[in-house]
C-alpha positions in Angstrom: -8.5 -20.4 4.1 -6.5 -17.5 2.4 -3.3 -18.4 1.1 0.2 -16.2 2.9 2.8 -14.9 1.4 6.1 -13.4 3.3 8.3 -10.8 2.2 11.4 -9.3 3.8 11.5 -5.2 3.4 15.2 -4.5 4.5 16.9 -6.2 7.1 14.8 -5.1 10.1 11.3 -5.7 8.7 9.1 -9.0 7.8 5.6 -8.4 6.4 2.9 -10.8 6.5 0.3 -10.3 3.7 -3.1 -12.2 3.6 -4.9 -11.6 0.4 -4.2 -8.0 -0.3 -5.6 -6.1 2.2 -4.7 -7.9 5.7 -1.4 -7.9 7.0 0.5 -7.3 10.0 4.4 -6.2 10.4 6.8 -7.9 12.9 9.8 -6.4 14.0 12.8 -7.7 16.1 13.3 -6.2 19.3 15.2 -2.5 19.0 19.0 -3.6 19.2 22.1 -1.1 20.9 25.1 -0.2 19.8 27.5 2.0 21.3 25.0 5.0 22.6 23.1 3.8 19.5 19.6 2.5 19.4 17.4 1.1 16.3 14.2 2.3 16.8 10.9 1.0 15.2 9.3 1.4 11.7 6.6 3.7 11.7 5.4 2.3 9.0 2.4 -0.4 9.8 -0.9 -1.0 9.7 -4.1 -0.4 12.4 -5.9 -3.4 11.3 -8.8 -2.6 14.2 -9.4 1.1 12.2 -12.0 -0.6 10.1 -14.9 -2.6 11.4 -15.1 -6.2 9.7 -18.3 -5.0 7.2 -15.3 -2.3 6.1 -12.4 -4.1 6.0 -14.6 -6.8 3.5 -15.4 -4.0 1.2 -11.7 -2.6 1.2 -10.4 -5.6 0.6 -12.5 -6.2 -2.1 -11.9 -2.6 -3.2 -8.1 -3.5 -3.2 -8.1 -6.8 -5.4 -10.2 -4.8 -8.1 -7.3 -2.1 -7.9 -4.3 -4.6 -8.0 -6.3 -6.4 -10.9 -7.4 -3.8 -13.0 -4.2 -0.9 -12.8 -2.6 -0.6 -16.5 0.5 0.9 -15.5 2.8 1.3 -12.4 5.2 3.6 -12.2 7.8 4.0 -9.6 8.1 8.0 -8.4 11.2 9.5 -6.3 9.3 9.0 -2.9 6.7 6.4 -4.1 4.6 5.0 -6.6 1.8 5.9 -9.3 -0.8 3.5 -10.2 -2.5 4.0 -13.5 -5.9 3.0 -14.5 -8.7 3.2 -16.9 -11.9 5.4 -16.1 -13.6 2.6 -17.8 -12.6 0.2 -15.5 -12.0 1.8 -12.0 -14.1 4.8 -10.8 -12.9 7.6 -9.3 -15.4 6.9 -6.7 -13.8 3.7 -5.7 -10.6 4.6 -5.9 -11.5 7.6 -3.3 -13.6 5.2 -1.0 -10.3 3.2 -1.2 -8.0 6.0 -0.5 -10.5 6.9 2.9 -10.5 3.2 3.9 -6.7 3.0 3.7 -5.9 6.2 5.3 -7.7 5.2 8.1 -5.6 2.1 8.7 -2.0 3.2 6.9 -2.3 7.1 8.0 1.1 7.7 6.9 0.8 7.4 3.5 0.6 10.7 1.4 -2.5 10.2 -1.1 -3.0 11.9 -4.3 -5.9 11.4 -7.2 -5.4 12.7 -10.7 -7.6 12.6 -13.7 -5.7 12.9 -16.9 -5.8 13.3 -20.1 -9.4 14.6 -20.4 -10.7 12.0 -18.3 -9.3 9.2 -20.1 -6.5 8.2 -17.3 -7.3 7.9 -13.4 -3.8 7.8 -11.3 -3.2 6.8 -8.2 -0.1 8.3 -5.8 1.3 6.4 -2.7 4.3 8.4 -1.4 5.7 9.3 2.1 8.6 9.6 4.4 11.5 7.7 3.8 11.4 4.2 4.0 7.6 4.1 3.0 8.2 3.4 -0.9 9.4 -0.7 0.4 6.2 -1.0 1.9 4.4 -0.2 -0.3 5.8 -2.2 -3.0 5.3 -5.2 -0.4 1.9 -4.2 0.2 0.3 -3.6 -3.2 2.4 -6.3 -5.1 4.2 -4.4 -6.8 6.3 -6.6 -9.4 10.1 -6.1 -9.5 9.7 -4.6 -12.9 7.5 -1.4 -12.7 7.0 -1.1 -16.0 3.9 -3.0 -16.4 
């Protein structure tokens, strides 16, 4: 049984992680005021967009990218994870960015290789609102300067 862990992302916006890579987003019901309405985040995840043989190797993918990053750093419209070449592939870290596009379209992906190969990099970013979850979804600690 995998251990759950809950994390409120604003006032409108509860997400439920299990393990790393499963999670699901609840929302209250829209509420009105005055000629006012609170729509919906856009921001969740399609849980059904990989099959269960996938969503075992993304997962796994994921723990191995939360485990072995070297450095987070928080952007203006997301974050940056760092790795080692020596560690992470850029192989798996683009089978991971395919994977999770398919189930989080709306994240904006980007892949560097730095320093003459010696630093793999990782971007999340988005629309407004997105950099919340994904520090709820990838763990990211309060301090970014790991």
């Amino acid at each position: 049984m995998e251990m759950k862990r809950r994390c409120v992302v604003g006032a409108m916006m509860m997400i439920v992680l299990e393990g790393f890579g499963d999670y699901a987003i609840a929302q209250p019901a829209p509420r009105k005021q005055e000629n006012q309405v609170t729509t919906e985040s856009k921001f969740y995840c399609n849980t059904k967009a990989l099959n269960p043989t996938e969503r075992a190797r993304h997962k796994q993918l994921t723990e191995k990218l939360v485990s072995r990053r070297t450095r987070i750093v928080e952007t203006e419209k997301g974050y940056e994870f760092q790795y080692s070449p020596a560690t992470i592939s850029l192989a798996e870290l683009a089978e991971w960015t395919l994977a999770e596009s398919k189930c989080c379209p709306f994240f904006d992906f980007h892949i560097d290789l730095e320093n003459e190969g010696a630093l793999l990099c990782l971007r999340l970013t988005g629309e407004k609102g997105v950099k919340a979850f994904i520090k709820a979804e990838h763990l990211v600690p309060s301090d970014t300067s790991n």
